[in-house]
N, CA, C and O atoms as a GROMACS GRO file, in nm:
protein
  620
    1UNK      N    1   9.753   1.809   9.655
    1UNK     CA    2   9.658   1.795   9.548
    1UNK      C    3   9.542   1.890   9.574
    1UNK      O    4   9.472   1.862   9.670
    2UNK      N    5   9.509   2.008   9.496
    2UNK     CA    6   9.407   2.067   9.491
    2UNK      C    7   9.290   2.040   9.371
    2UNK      O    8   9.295   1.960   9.278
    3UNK      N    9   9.222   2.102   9.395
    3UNK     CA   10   9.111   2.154   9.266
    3UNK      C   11   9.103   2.275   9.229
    3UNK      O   12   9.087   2.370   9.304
    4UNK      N   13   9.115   2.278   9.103
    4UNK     CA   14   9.131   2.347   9.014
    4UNK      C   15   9.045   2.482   9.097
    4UNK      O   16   8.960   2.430   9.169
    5UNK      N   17   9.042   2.604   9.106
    5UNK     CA   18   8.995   2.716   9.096
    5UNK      C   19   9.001   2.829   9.009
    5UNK      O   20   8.898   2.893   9.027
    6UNK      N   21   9.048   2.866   8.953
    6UNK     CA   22   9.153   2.939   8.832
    6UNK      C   23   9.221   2.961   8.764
    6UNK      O   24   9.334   2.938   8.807
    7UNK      N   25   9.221   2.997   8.667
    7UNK     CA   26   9.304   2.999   8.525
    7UNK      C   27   9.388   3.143   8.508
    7UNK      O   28   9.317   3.235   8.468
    8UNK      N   29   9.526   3.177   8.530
    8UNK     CA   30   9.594   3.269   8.558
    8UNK      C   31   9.695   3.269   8.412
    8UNK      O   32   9.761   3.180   8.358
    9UNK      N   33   9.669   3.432   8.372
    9UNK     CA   34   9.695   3.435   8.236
    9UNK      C   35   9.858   3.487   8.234
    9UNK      O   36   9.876   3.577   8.315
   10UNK      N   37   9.983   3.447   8.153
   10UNK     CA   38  10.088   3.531   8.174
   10UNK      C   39  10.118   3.508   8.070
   10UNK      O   40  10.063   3.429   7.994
   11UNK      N   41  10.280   3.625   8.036
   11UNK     CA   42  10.365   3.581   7.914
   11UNK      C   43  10.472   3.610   7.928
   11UNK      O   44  10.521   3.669   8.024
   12UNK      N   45  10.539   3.558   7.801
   12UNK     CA   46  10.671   3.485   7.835
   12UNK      C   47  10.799   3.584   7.855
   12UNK      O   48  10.912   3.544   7.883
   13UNK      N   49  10.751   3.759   7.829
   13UNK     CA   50  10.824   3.852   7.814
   13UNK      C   51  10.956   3.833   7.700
   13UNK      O   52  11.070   3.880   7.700
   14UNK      N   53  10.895   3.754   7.620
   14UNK     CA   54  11.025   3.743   7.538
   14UNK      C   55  10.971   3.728   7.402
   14UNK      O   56  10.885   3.643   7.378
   15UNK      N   57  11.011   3.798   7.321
   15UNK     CA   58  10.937   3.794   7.175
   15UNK      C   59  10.952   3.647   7.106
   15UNK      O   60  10.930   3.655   6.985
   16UNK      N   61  10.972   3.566   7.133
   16UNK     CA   62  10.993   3.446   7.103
   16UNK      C   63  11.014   3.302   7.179
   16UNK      O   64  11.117   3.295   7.246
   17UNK      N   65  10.949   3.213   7.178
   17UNK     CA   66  10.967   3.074   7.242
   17UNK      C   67  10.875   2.976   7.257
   17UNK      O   68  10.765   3.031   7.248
   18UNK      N   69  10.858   2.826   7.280
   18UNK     CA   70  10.836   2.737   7.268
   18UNK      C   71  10.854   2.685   7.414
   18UNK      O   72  10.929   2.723   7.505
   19UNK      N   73  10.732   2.554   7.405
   19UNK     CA   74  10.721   2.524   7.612
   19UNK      C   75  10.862   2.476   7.637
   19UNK      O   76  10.916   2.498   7.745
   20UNK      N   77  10.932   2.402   7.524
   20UNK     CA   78  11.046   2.336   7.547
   20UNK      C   79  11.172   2.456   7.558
   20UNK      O   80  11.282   2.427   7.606
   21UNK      N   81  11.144   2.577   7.513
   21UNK     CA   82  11.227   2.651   7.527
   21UNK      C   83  11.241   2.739   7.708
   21UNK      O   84  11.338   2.762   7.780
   22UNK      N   85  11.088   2.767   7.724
   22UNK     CA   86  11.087   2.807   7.844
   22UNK      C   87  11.107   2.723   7.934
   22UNK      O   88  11.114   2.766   8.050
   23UNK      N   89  11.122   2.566   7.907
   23UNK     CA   90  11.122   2.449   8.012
   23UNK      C   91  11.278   2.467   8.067
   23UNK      O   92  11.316   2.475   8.184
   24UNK      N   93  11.357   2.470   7.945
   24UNK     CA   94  11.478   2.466   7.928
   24UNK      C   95  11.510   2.616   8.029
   24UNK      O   96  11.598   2.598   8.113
   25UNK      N   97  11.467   2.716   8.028
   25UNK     CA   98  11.490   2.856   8.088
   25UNK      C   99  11.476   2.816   8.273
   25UNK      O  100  11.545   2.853   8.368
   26UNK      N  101  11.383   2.746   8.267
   26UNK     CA  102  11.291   2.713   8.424
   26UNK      C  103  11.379   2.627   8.506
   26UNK      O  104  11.408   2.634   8.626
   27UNK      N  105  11.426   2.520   8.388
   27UNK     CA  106  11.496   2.427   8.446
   27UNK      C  107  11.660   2.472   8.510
   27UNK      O  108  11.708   2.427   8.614
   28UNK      N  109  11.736   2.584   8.406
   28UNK     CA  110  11.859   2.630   8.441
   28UNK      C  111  11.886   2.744   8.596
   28UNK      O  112  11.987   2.785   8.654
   29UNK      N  113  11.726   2.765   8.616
   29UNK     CA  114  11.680   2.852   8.724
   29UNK      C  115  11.686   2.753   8.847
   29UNK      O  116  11.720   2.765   8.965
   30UNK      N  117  11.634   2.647   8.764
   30UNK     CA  118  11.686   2.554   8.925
   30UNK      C  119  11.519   2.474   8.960
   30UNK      O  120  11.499   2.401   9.057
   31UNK      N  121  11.435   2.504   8.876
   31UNK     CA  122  11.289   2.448   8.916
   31UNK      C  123  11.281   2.313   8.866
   31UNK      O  124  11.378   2.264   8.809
   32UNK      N  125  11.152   2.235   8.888
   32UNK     CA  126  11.196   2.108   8.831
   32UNK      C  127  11.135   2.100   8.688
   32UNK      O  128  11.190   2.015   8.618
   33UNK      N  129  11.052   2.156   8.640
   33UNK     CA  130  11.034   2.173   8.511
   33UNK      C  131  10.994   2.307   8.440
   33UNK      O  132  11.072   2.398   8.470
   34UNK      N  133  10.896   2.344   8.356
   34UNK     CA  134  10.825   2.449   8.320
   34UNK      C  135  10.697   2.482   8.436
   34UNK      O  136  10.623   2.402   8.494
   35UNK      N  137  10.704   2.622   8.445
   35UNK     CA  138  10.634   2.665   8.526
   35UNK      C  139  10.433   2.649   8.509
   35UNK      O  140  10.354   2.626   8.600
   36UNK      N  141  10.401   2.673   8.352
   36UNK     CA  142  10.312   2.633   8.298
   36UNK      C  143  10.254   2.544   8.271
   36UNK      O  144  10.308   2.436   8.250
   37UNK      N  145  10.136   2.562   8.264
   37UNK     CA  146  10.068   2.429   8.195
   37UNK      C  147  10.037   2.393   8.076
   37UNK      O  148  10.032   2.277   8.035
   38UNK      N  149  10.010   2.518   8.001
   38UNK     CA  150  10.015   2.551   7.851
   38UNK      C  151  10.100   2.688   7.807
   38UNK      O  152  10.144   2.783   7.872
   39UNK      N  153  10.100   2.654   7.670
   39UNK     CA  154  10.216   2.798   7.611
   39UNK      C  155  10.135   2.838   7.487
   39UNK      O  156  10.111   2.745   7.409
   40UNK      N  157  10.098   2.933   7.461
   40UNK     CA  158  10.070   2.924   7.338
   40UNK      C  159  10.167   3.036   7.215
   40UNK      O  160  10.164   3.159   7.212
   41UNK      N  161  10.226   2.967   7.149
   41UNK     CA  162  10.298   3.021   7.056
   41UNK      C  163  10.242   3.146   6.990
   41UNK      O  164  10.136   3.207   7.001
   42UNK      N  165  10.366   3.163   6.906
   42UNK     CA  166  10.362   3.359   6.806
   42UNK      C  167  10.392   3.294   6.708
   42UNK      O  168  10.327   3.359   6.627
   43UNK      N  169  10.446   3.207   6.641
   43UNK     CA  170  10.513   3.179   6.543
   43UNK      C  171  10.683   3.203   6.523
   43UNK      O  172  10.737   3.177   6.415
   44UNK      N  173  10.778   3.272   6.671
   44UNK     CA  174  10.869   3.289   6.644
   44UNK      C  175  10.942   3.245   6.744
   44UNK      O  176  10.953   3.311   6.847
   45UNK      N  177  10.998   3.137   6.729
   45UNK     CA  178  11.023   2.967   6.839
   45UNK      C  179  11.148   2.985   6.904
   45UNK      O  180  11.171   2.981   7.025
   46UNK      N  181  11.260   3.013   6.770
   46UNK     CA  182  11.371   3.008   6.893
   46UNK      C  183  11.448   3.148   6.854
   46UNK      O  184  11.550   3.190   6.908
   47UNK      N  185  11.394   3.191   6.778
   47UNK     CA  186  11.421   3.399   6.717
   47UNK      C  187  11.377   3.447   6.653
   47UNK      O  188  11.350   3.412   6.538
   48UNK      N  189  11.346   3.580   6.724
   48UNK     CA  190  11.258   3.675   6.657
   48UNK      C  191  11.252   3.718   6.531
   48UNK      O  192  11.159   3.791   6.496
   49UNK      N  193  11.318   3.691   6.471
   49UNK     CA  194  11.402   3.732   6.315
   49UNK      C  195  11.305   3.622   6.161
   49UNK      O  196  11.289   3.657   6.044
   50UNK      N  197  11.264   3.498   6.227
   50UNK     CA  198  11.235   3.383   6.167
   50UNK      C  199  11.110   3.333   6.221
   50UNK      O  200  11.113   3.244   6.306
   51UNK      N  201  10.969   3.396   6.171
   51UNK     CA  202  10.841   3.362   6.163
   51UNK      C  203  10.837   3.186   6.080
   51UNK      O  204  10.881   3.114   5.991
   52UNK      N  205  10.778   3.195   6.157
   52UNK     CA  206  10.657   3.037   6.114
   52UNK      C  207  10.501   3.068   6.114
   52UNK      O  208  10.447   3.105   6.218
   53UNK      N  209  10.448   3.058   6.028
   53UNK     CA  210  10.285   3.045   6.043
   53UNK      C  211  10.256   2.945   6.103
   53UNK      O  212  10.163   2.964   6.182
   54UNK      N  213  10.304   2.824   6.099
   54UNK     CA  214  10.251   2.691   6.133
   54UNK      C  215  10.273   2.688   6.295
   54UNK      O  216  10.217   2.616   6.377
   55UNK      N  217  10.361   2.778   6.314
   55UNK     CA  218  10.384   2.776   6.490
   55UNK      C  219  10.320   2.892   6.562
   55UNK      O  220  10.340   2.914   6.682
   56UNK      N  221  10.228   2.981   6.470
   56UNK     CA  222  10.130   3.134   6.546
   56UNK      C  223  10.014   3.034   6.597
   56UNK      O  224   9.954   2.950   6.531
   57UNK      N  225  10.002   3.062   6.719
   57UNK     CA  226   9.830   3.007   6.741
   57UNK      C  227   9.812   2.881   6.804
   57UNK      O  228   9.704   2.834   6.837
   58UNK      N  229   9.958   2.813   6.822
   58UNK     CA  230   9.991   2.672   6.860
   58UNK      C  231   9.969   2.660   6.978
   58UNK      O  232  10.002   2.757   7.045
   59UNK      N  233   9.911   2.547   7.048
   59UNK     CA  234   9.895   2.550   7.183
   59UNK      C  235   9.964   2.444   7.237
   59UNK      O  236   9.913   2.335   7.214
   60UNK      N  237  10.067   2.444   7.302
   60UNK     CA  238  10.164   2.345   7.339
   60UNK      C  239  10.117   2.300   7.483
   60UNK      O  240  10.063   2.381   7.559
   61UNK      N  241  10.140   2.178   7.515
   61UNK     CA  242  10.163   2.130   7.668
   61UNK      C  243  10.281   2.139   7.717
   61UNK      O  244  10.385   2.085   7.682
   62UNK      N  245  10.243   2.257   7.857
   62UNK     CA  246  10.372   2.244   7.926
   62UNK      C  247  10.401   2.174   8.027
   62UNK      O  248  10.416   2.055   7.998
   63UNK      N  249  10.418   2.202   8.148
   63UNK     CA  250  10.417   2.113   8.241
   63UNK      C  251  10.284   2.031   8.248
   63UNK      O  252  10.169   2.075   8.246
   64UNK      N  253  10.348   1.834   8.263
   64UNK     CA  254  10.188   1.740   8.221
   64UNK      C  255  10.074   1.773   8.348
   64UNK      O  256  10.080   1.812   8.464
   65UNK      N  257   9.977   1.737   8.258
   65UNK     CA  258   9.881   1.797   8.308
   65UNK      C  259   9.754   1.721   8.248
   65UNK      O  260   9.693   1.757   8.147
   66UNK      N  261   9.722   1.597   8.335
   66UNK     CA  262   9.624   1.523   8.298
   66UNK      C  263   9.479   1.571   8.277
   66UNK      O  264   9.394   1.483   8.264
   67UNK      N  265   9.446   1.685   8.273
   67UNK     CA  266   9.329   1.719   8.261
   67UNK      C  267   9.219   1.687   8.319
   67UNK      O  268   9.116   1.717   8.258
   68UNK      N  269   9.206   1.617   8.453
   68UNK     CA  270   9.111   1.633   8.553
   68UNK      C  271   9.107   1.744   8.602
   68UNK      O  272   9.152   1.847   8.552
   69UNK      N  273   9.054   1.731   8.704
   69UNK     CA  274   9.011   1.861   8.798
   69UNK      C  275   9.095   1.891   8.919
   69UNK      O  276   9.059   1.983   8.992
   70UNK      N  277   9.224   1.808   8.951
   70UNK     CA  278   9.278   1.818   9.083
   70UNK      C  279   9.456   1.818   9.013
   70UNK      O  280   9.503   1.751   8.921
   71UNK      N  281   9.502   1.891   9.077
   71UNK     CA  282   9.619   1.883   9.034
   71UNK      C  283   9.749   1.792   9.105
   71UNK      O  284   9.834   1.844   9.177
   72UNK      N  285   9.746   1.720   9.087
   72UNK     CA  286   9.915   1.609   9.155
   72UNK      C  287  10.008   1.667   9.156
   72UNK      O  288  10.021   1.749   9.065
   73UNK      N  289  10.125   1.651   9.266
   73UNK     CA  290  10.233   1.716   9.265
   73UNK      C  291  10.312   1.732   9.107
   73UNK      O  292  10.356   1.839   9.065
   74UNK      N  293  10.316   1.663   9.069
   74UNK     CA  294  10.392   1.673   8.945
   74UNK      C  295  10.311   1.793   8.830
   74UNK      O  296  10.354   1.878   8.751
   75UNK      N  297  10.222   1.764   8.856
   75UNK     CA  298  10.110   1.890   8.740
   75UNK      C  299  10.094   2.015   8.828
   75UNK      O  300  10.056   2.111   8.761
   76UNK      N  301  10.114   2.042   8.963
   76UNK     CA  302  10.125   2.180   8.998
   76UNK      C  303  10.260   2.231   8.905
   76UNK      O  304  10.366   2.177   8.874
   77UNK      N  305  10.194   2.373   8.875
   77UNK     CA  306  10.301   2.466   8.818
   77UNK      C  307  10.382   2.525   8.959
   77UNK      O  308  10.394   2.493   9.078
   78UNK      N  309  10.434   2.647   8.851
   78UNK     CA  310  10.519   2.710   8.933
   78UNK      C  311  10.516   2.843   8.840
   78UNK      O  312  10.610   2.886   8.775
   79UNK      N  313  10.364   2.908   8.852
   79UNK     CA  314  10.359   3.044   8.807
   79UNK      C  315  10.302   3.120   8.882
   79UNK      O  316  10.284   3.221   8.814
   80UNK      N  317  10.250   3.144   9.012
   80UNK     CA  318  10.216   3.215   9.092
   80UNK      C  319  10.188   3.206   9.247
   80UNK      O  320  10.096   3.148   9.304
   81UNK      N  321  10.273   3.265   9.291
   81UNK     CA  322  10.300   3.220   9.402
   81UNK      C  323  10.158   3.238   9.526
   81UNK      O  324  10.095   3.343   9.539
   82UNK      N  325  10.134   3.121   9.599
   82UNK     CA  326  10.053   3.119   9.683
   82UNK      C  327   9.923   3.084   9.622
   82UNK      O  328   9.820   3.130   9.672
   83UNK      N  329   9.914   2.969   9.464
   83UNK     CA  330   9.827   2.971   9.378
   83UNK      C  331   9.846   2.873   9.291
   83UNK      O  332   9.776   2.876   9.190
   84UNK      N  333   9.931   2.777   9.304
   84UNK     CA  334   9.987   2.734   9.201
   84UNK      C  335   9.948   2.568   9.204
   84UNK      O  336   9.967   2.479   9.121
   85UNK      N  337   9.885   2.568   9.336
   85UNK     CA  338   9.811   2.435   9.376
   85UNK      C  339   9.684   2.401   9.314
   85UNK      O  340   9.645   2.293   9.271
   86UNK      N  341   9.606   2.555   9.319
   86UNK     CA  342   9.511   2.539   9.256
   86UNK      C  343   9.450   2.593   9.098
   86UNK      O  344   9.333   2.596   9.058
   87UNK      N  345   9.566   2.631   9.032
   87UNK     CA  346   9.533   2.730   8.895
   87UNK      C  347   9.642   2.603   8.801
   87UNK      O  348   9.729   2.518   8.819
   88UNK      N  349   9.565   2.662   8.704
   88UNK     CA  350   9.590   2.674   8.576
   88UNK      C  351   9.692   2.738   8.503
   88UNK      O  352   9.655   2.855   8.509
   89UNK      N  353   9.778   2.737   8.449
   89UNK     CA  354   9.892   2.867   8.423
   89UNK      C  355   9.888   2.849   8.251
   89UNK      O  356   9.907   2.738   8.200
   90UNK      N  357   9.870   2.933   8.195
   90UNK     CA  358   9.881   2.976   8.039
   90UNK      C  359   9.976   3.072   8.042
   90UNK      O  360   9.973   3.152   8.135
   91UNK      N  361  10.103   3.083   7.914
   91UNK     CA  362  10.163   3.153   7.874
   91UNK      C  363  10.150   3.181   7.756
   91UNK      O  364  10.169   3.085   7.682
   92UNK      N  365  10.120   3.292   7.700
   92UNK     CA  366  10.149   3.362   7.571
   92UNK      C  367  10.294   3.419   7.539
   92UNK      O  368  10.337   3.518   7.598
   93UNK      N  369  10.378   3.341   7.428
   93UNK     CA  370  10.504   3.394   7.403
   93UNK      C  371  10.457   3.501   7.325
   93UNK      O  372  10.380   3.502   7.229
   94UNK      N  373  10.554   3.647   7.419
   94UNK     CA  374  10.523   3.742   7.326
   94UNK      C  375  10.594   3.866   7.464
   94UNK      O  376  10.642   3.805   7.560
   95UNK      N  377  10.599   3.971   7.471
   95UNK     CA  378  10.558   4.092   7.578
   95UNK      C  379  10.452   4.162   7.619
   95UNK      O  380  10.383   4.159   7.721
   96UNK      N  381  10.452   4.240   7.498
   96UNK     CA  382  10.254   4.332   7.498
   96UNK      C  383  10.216   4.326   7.353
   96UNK      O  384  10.147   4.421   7.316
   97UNK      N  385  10.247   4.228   7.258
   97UNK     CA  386  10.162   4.253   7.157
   97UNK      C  387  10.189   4.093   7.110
   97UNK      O  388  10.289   4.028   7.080
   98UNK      N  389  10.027   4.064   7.122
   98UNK     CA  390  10.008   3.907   7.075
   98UNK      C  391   9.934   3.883   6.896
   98UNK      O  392   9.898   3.964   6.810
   99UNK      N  393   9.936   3.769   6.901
   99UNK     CA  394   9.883   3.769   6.736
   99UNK      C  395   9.731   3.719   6.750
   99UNK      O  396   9.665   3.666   6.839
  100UNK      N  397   9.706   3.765   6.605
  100UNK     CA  398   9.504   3.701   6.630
  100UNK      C  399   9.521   3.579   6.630
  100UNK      O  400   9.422   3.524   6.679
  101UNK      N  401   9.637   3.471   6.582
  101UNK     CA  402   9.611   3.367   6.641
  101UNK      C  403   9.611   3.279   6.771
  101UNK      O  404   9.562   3.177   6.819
  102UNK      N  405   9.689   3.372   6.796
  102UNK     CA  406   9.764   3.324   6.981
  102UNK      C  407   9.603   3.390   7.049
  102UNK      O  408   9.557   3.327   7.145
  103UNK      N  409   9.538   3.490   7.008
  103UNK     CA  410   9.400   3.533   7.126
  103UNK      C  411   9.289   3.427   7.073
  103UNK      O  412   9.207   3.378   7.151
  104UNK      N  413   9.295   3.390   6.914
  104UNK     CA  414   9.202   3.326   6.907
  104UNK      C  415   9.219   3.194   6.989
  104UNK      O  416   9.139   3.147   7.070
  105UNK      N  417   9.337   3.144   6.952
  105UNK     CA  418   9.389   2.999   7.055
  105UNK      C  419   9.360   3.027   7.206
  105UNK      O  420   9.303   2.938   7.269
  106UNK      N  421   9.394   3.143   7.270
  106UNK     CA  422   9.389   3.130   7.421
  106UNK      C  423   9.221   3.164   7.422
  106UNK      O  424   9.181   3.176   7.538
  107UNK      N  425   9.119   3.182   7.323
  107UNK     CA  426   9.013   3.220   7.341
  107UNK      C  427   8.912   3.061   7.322
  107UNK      O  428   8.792   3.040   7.344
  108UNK      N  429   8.992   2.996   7.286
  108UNK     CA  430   8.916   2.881   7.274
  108UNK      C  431   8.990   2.734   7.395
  108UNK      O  432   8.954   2.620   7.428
  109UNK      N  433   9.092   2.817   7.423
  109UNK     CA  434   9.169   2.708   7.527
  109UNK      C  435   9.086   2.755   7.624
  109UNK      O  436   8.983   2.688   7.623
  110UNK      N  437   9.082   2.874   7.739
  110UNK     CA  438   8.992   2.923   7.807
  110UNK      C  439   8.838   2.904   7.843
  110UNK      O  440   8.792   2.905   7.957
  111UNK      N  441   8.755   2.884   7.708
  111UNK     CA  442   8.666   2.843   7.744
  111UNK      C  443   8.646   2.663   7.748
  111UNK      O  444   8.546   2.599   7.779
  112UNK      N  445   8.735   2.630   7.720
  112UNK     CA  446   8.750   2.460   7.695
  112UNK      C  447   8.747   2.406   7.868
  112UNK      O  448   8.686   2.326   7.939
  113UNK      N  449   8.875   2.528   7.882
  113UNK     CA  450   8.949   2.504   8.060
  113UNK      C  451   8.800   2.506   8.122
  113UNK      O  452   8.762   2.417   8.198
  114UNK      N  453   8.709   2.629   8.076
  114UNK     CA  454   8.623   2.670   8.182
  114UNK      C  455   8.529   2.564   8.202
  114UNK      O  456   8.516   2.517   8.315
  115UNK      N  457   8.461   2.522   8.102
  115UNK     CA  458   8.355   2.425   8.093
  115UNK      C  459   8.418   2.296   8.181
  115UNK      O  460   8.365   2.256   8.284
  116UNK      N  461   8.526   2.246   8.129
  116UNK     CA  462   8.558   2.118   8.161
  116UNK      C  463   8.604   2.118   8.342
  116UNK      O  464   8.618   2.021   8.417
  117UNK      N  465   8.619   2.252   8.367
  117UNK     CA  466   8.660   2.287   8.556
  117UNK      C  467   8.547   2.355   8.606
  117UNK      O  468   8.590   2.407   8.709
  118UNK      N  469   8.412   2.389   8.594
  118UNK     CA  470   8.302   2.414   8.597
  118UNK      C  471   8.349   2.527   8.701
  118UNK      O  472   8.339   2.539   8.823
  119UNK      N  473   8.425   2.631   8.567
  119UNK     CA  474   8.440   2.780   8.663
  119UNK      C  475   8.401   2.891   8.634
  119UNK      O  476   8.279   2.893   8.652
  120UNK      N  477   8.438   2.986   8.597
  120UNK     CA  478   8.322   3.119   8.576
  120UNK      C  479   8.449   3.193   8.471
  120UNK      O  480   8.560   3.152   8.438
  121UNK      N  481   8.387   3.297   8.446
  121UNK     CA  482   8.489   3.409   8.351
  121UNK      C  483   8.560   3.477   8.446
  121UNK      O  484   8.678   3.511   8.442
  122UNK      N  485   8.449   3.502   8.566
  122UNK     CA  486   8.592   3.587   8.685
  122UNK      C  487   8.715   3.513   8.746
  122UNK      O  488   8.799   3.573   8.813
  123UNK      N  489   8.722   3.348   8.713
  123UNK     CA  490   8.823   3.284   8.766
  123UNK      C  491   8.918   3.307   8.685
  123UNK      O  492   9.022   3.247   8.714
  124UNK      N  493   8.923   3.383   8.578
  124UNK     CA  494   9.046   3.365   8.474
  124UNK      C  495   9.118   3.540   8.516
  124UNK      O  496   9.063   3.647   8.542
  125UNK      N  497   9.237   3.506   8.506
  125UNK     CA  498   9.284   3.618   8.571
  125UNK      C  499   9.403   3.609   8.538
  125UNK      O  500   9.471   3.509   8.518
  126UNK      N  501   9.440   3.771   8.530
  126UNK     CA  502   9.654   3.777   8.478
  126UNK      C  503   9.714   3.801   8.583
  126UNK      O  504   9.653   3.832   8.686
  127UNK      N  505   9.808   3.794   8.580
  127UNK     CA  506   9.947   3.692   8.649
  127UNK      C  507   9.965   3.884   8.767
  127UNK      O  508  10.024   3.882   8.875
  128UNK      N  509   9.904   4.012   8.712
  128UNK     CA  510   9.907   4.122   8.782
  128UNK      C  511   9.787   4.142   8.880
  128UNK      O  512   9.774   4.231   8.964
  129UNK      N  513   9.707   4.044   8.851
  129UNK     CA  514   9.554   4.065   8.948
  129UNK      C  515   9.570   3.969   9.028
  129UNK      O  516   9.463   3.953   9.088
  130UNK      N  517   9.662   3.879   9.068
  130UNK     CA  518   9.708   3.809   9.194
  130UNK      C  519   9.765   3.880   9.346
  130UNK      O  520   9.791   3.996   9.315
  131UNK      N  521   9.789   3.865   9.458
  131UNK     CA  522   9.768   3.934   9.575
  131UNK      C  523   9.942   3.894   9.533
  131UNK      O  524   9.960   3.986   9.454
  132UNK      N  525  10.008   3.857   9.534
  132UNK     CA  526  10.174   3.837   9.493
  132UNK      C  527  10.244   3.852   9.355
  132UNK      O  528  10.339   3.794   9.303
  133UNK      N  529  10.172   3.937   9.322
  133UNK     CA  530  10.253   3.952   9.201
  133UNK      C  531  10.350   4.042   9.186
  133UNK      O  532  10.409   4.051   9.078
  134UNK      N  533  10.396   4.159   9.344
  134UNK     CA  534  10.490   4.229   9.348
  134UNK      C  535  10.528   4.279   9.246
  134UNK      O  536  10.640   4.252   9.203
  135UNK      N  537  10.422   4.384   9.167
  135UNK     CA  538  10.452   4.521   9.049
  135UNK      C  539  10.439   4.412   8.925
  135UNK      O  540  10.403   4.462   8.818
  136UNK      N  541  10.454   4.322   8.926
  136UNK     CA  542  10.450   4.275   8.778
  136UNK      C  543  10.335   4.314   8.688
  136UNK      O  544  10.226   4.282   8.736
  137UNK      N  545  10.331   4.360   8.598
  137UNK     CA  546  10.248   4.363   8.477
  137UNK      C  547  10.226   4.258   8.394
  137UNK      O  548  10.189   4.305   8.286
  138UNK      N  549  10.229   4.163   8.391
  138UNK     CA  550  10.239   4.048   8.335
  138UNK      C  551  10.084   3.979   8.297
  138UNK      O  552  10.052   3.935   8.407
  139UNK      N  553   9.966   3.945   8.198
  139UNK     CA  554  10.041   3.936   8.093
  139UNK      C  555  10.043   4.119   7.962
  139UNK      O  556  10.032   4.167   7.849
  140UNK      N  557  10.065   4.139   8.100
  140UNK     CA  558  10.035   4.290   7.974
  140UNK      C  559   9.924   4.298   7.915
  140UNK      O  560   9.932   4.323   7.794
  141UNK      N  561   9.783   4.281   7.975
  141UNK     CA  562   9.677   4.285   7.869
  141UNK      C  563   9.611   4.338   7.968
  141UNK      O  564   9.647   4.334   8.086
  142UNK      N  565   9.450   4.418   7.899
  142UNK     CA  566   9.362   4.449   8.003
  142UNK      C  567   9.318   4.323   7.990
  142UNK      O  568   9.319   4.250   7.890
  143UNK      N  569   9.267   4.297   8.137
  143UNK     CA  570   9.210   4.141   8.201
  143UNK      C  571   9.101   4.189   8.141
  143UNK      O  572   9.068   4.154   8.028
  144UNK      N  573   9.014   4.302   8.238
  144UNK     CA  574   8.832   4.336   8.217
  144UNK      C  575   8.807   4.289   8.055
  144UNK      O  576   8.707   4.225   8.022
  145UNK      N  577   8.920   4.333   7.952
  145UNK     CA  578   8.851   4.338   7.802
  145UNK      C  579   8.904   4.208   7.764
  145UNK      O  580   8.861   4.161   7.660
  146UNK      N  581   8.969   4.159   7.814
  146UNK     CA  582   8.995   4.000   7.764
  146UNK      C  583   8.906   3.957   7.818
  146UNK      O  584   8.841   3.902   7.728
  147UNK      N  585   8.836   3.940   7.942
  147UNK     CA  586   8.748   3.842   7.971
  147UNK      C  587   8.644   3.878   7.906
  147UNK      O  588   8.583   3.784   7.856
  148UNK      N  589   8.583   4.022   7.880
  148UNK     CA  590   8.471   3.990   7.783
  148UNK      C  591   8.481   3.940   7.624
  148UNK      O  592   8.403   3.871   7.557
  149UNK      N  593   8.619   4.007   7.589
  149UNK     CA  594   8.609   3.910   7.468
  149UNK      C  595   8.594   3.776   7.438
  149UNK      O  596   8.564   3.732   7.327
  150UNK      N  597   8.624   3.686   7.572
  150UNK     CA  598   8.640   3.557   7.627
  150UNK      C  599   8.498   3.546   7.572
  150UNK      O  600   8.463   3.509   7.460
  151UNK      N  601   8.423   3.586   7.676
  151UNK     CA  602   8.296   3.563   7.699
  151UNK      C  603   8.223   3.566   7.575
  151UNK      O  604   8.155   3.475   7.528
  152UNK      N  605   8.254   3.727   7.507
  152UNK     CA  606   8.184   3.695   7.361
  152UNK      C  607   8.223   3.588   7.260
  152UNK      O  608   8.158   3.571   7.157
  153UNK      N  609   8.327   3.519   7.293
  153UNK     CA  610   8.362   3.444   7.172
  153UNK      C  611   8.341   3.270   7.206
  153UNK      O  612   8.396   3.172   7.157
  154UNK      N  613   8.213   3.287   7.334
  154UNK     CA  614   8.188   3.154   7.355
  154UNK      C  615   8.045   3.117   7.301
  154UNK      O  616   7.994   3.008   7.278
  155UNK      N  617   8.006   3.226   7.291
  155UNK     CA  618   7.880   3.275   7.216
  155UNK      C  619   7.842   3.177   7.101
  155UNK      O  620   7.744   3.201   7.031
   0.00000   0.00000   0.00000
């Protein structure tokens, strides 16, 4: 059981999916559930071909996650290795191009996380600015300009 220190940003490298879809991916890998704690949807759930508006911007629960400050074995993820005791894990379904609803959603999940874990804007960080992330690019975004947009949009 840790406390919370950071909020580690990734995505799902797949133009399409849902927490139950990536749970389902995590689980056939052999883990015991979804690696995340939240997902936040594109609108295109189980193929790319077939938009939903009602599903762009959605912020799903992934692995449970009682929302205190300490994480229980069961609410540690399994998204970054040597980190996963004490972070937060968000996924954006998508590769490198997200929707204004999925930034506006992770822009208001983020500062929700921050306030309520009394952490800073430098604790939020992508899944490539970790000391183990071995070449990954993941979530494909500049961190520096996401966190200030973070920042401006708490304003």
């Amino acid at each position: 059981m840790g406390g919370i220190r950071k909020i580690i940003l990734h995505c799902s490298d797949s133009p399409f999916g849902t927490a139950d879809l990536i749970r389902q991916w995590h689980m056939k890998r052999g883990w015991r559930d979804i690696g995340y704690q939240y997902v936040i949807t594109n609108g295109f759930a189980l193929d790319s071909r077939y938009y939903q508006e009602e599903l762009d911007g959605q912020i799903e629960q992934g692995r449970p996650f009682d929302g205190d400050n300490y994480l229980s074995r069961s609410e540690t993820g399994a998204h970054a290795l040597g980190l996963n005791a004490f972070s937060i894990g968000i996924c954006l379904i998508g590769i490198d191009r997200f929707s204004l609803k999925q930034s506006m959603a992770l822009c208001r999940l983020i500062n929700r996380l921050i306030e309520r874990h009394g952490l800073k804007i430098s604790d939020v960080i992508g899944h490539y600015e970790t000391d183990n992330a071995n070449g990954k690019t993941c979530p494909n975004l500049d961190m520096n300009a996401l966190r200030a947009i973070i920042t401006s949009f708490s304003r």
